[in-house]
Legacy VTK file of the C-alpha trace (Angstrom):
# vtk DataFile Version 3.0
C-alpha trace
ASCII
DATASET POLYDATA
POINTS 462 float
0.000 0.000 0.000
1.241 3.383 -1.217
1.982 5.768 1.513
-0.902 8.195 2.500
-0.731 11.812 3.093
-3.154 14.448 4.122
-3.600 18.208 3.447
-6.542 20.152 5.371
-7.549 23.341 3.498
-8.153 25.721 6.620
-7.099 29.171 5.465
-10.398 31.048 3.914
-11.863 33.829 6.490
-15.106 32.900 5.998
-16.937 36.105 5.677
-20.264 34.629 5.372
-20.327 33.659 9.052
-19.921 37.334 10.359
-17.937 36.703 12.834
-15.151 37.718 14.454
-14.182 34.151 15.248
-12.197 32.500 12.477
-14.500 30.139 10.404
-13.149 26.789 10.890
-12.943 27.435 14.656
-16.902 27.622 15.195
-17.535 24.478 16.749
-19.975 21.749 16.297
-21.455 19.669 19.285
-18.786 21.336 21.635
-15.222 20.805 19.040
-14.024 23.180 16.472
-15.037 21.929 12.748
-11.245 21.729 11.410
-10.654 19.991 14.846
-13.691 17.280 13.952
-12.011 17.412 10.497
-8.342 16.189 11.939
-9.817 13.943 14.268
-11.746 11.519 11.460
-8.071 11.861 9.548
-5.669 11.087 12.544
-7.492 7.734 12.350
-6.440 6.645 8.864
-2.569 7.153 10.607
-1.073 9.435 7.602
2.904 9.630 6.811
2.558 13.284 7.642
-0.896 15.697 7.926
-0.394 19.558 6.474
-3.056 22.369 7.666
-2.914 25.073 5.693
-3.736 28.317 7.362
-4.329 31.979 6.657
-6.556 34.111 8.653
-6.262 33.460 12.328
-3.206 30.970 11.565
-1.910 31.124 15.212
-5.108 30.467 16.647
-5.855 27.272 14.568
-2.232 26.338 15.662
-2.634 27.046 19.456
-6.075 24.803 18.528
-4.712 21.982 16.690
-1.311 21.768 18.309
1.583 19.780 16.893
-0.786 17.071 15.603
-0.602 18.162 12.114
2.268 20.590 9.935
1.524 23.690 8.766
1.760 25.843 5.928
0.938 29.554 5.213
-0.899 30.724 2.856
-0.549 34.763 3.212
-2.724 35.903 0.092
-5.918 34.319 -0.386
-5.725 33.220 -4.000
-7.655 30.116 -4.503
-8.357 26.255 -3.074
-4.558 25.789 -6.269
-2.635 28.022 -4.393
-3.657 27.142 -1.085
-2.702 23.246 -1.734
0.247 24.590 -3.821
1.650 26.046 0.093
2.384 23.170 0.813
4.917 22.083 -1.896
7.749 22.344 0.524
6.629 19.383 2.940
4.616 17.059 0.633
5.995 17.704 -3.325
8.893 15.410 -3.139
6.651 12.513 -1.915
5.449 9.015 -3.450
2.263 8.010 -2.479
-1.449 9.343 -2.324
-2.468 12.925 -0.798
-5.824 13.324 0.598
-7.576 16.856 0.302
-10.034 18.002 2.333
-11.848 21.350 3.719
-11.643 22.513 7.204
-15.386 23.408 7.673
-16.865 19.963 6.825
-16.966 18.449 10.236
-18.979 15.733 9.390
-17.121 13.736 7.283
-16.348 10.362 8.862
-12.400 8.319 8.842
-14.629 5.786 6.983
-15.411 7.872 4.157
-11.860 8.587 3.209
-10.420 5.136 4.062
-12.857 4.008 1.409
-11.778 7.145 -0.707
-7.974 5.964 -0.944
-9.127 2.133 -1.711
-10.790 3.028 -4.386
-8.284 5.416 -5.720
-6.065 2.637 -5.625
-7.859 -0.332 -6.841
-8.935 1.838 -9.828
-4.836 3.051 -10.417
-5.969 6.704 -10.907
-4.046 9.901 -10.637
-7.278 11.538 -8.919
-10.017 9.952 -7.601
-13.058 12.810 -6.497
-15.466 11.663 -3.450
-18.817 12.481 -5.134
-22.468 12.144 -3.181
-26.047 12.427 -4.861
-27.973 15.330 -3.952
-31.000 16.008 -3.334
-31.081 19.173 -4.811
-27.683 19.904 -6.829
-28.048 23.463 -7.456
-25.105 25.155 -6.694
-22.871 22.440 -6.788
-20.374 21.293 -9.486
-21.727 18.062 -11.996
-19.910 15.185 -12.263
-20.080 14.000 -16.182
-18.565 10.030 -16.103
-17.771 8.709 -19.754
-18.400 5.687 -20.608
-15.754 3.700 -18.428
-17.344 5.462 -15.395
-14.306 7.781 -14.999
-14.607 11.385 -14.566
-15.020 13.642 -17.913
-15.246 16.886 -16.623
-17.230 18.414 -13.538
-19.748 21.021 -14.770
-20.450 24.104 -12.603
-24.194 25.128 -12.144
-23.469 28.271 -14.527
-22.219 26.354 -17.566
-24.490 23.303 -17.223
-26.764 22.446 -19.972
-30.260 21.897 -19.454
-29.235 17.470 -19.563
-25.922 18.341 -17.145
-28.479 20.805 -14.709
-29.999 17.703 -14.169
-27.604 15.292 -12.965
-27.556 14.398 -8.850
-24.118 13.526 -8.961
-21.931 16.400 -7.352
-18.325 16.933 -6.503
-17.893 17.115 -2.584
-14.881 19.439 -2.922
-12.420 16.240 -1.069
-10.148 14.616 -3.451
-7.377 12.009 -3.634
-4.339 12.397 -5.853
-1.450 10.875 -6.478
0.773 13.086 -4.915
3.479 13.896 -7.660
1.243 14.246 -10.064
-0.797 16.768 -8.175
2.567 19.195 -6.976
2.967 18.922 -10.851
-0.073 19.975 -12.502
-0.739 22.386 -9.733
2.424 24.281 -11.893
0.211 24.589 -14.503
-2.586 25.772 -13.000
-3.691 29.588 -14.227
-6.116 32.005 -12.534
-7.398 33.141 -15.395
-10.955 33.424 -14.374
-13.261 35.802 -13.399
-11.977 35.970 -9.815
-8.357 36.101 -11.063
-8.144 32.397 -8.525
-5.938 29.235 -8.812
-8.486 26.518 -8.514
-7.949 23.070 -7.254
-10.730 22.125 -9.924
-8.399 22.625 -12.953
-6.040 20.448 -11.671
-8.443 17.958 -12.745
-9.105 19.281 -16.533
-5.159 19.223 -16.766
-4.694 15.427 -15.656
-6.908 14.358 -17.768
-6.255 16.225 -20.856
-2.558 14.601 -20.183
-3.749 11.053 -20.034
-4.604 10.430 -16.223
-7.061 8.367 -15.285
-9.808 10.427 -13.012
-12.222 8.176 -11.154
-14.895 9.174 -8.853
-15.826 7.610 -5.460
-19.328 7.799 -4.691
-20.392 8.172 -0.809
-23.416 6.695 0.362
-24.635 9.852 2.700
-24.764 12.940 1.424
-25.304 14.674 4.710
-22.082 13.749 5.527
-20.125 16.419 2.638
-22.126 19.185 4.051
-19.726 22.346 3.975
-20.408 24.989 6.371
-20.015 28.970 5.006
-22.916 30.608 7.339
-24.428 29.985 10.692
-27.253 28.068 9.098
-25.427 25.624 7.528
-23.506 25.485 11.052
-26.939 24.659 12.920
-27.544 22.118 10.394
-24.434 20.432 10.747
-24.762 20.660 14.477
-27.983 19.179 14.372
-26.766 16.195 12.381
-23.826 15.593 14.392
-26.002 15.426 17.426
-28.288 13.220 15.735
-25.222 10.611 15.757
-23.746 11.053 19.207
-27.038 10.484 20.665
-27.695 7.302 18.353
-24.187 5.836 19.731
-25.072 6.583 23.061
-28.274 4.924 23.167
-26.735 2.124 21.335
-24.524 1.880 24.609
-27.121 1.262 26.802
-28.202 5.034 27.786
-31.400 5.671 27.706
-31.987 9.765 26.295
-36.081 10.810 26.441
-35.791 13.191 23.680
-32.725 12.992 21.680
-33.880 15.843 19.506
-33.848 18.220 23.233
-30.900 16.610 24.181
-27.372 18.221 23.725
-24.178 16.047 24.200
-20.784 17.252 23.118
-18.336 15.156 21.164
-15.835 14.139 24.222
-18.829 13.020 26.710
-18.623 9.650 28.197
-21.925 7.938 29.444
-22.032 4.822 31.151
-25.178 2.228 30.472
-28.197 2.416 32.308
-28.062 6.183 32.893
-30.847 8.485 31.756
-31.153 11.381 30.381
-34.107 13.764 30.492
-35.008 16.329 27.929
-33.500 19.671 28.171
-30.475 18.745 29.623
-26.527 19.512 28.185
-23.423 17.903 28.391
-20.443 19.715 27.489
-16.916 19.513 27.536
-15.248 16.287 28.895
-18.045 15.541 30.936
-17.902 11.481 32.088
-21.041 10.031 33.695
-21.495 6.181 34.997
-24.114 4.137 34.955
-26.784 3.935 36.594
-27.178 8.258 36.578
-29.938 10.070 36.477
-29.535 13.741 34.790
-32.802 15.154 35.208
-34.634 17.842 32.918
-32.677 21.035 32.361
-29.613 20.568 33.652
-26.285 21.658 32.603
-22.465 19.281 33.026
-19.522 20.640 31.988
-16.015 19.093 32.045
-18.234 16.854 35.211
-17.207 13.699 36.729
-20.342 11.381 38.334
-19.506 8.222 39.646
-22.321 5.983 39.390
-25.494 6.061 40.411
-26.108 9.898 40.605
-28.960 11.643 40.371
-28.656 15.579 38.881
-32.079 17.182 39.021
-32.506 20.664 37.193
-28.978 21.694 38.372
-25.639 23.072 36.844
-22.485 21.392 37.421
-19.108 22.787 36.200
-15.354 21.325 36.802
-16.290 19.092 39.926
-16.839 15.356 41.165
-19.770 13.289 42.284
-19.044 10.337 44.050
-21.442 6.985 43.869
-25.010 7.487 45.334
-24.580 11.315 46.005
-27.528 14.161 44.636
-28.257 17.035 43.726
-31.071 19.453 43.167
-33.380 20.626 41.880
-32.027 24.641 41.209
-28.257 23.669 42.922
-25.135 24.568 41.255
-21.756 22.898 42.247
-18.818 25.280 41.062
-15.168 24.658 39.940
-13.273 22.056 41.995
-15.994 21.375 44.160
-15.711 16.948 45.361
-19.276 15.587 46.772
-18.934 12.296 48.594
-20.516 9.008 48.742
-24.051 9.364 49.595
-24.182 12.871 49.599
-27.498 15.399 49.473
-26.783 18.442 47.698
-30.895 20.279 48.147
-32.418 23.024 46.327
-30.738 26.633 45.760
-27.712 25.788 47.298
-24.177 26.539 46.036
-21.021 24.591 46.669
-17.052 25.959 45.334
-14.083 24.621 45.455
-15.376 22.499 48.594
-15.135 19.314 49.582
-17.795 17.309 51.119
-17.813 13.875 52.935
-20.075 11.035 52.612
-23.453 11.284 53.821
-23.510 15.103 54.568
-26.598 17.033 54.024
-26.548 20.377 52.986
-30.525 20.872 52.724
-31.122 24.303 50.561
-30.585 28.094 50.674
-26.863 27.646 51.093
-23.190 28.643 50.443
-20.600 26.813 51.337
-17.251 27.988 49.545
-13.284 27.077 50.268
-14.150 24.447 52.710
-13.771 20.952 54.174
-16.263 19.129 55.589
-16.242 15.689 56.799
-18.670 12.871 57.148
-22.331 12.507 58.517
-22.886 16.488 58.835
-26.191 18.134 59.010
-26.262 21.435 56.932
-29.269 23.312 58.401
-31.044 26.000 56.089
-29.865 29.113 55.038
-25.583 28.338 56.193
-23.442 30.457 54.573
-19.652 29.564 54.608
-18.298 33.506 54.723
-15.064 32.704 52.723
-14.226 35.917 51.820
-12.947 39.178 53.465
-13.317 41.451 50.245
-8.945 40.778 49.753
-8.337 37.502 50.129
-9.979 33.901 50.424
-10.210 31.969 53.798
-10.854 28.396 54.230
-13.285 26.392 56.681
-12.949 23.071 58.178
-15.465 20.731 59.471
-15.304 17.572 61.443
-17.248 14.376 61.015
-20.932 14.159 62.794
-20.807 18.252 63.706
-24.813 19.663 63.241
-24.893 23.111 61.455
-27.851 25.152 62.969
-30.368 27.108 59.921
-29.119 30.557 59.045
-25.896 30.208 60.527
-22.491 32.254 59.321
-19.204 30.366 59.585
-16.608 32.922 58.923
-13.531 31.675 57.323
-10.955 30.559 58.622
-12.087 28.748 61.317
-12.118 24.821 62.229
-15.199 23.272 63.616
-14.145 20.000 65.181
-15.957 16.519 65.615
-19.392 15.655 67.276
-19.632 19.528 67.996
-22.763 21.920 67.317
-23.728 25.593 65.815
-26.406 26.780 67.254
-29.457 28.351 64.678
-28.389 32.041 64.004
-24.865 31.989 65.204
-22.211 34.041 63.167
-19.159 31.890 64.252
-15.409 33.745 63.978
-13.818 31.375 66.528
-12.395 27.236 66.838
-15.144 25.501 67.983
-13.657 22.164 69.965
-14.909 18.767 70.215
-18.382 17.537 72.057
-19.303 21.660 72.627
-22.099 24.384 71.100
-20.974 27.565 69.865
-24.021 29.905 70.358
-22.662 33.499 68.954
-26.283 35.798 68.571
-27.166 38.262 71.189
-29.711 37.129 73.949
-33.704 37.434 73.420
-35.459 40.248 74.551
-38.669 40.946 75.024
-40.735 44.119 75.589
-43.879 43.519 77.461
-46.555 45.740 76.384
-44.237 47.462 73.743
-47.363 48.281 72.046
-48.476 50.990 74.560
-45.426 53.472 73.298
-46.934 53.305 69.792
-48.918 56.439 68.452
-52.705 55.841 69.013
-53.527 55.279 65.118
-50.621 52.931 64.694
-52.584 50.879 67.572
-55.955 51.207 65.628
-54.876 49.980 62.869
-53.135 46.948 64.582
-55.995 46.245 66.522
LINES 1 463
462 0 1 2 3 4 5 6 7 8 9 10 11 12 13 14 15 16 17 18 19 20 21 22 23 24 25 26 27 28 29 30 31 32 33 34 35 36 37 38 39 40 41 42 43 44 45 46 47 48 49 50 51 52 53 54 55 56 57 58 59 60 61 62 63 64 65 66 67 68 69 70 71 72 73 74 75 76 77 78 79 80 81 82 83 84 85 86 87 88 89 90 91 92 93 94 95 96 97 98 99 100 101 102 103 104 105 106 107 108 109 110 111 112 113 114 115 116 117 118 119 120 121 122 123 124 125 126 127 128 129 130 131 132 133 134 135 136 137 138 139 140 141 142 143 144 145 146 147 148 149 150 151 152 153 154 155 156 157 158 159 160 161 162 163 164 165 166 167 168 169 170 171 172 173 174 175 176 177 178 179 180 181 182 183 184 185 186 187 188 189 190 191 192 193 194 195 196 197 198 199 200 201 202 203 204 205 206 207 208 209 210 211 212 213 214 215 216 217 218 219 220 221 222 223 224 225 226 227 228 229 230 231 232 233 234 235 236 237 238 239 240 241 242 243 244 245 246 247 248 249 250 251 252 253 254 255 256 257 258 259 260 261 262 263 264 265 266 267 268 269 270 271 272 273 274 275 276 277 278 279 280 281 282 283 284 285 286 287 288 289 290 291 292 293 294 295 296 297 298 299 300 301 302 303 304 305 306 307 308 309 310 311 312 313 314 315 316 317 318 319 320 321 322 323 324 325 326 327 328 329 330 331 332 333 334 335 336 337 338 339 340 341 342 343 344 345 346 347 348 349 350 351 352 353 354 355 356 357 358 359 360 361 362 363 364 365 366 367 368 369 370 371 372 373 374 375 376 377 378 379 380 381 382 383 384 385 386 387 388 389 390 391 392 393 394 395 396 397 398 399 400 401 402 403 404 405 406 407 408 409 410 411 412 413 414 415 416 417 418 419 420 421 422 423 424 425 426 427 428 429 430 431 432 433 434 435 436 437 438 439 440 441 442 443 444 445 446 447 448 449 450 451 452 453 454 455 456 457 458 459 460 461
């Protein structure tokens, strides 16, 4: 088997998206679309992989890394040029070269694993993946002669009424024997009406020297969608949901409403876990089995151990260990570890905090920069005062210590084992083993207060 190369076409700006964001970085189900693009390709394990970049070229490279090569291309003169960049890593090369667009995420390793096998049982010096569309307008024509080979491809504007009706379009990915291609590329011209070097004439000239150009013909059209504006991108976002959710239910997870249901490409979802409508999963999110994720909730970059239950909650950067909850209306922040067992309520907030197993923190609180340790009751309304408007204190908790409602702990302070707050306490000292810290003035009360009131004020009381 010849040697297999790979150049990604990632330097057009994209104006059509109107966006400040370069055009290959908008990303689809959570990844940017050249990164979906290098992903399917890093599977066929290429000799060497060349991104060519333009606009935003350091930020493609700070996404992309030193998985691939790159060349520049400065002036934006065509899909010829662009591939003609990058000459100085691939030209000297035997083997096959791979060409494919940077905003066509959905393109599977599949696709151009069959691409090259075909190119290569059929000996050609260019082989174009072609699909059937539903509606062709727009796109380029293939025209096969009578050996099935490729004759010419016919853009929409020089089609004849017989060519205007042909399904059979040009995807825009090709495979080329990779000589042949740095060659003809020489004698590409741009003149045109755009005053371009087109990767399309390479074609024209190959054959008109005796090459052999075949066509491989992809069974899902879907999959060569291109994306130039932000419908296309919801489009192509909704189809590449479509097939994460399909592979997750095929793994056992059971998803209400896959069409309400929004999973990015790096999730990982154990079996038996389910997921309610509403509800998104972003980022490297891993969930075991056995979860529940209820309605409306948001994971990102989450670890749950199994057995969870999330219910209308948000969850960002943090752990939750087997059997623990959460919710409904709760929001764990970065770096925030819930234990075994663990009841996270309603409307409460937990950062950077541990929590041991089988603590309770009920609902209407805060607890931030702390430790807390097993079997603790969090009463209502406790708010962990972590901060002193400078700098950020941290709490500790012991194992079986009761936390009355509407207390304040005010960082730092440690509250040791079996001890007690008492409801209403603001507590700025060490509380020690076995005691209760009660810290809120003593009750008072006025008899007959009422008297000293003006005489309406009465009336109307009375």
């Amino acid at each position: 088997m010849s040697d297999r190369y790979t150049i990604i076409l990632a330097a057009g700006q994209g104006t059509r998206m109107k966006s400040k964001l370069y055009k290959v970085l908008h990303t689809v189900c959570g990844q940017p679309m050249v990164d979906h693009v290098l992903t399917q390709v890093e599977q066929l394990k290429p000799a060497k992989i060349v991104t060519v970049v333009g606009h935003g070229a350091q930020t493609v490279e700070t996404v992309l890394g030193q998985r691939t090569e790159y060349a520049l291309q400065e002036a934006q003169l065509g899909t010829g040029h662009a591939v003609l960049q990058a000459e100085t890593l691939l030209g000297a090369k035997d083997g096959m070269t791979l060409i494919v667009n940077g905003d066509t995420p959905l393109l599977t390793a599949d696709t151009f694993n069959q691409l090259f096998k075909f190119h290569e049982e059929k000996k050609a010096q260019a082989t174009i993946l072609t699909a059937v569309a539903p509606d062709p307008t727009s796109y380029g024509r293939i025209i096969r002669n009578d050996l099935g080979n490729v004759e010419r491809i016919v853009e929409q504007k020089d089609a004849t009424h017989e060519e205007a009706a042909i399904t059979e379009i040009n995807t825009g990915v090709y495979c080329f024997d990779n000589k042949t291609l740095f060659d003809a590329l020489h004698h590409v011209t741009n003149e045109n009406a755009q005053g371009e070097y087109y990767l399309t004439d390479v074609i024209q000239i190959i054959r008109q020297s005796g090459g052999v150009v075949s066509a491989y013909k992809m069974t899902d059209f879907e999959e060569s969608m291109g994306v130039n504006d932000r419908v296309a991108l919801a489009k192509a976002t909704a189809v590449m949901q479509q097939r994460i959710n399909e592979q997750h239910m095929r793994n056992g997870v059971t998803i209400i409403d896959p069409k309400a249901t929004y999973i990015d490409t790096g999730v990982e979802i154990g079996n038996d876990t389910v997921i309610e409508p509403g509800v998104l999963l972003k980022g490297k999110t891993k969930i075991g089995s056995g979860c529940v994720i209820g309605a409306n909730s948001k994971l990102t970059d989450a670890i749950l151990e199994d057995d969870v239950t999330v219910t209308a909650s948000t969850i960002e950067d943090s752990i939750m260990h087997r059997g623990s909850n959460i919710g409904p209306n709760s929001h764990l922040r970065p770096k925030s570890d819930i234990g075994e067992d663990v009841h996270i309520g309603n409307f409460c907030e937990i950062k950077k905090a541990v929590i041991g197993p089988r603590t309770k923190v009920g609902h209407l609180t805060y607890v931030g920069d702390a430790t807390l340790g097993s079997d603790i009751n969090v009463g209502c309304g406790v708010v962990f005062v972590n901060y002193d408007g400078i700098k950020k204190f941290h709490t500790n908790v012991g194992d079986h210590v009761f936390l009355g409602s509407n207390s304040n702990v005010i960082a730092p302070v440690d509250i040791a084992d079996h001890s007690f707050i008492a409801a209403g306490s603001t507590v700025t000292d060490d509380v020690p083993k076995h005691a209760m810290a009660i810290a809120r003035a003593r009750q008072t009360n006025k008899l007959d207060y009422w008297q000293n009131l003006p005489l309406a004020d009465v009336k109307d009381w009375e």
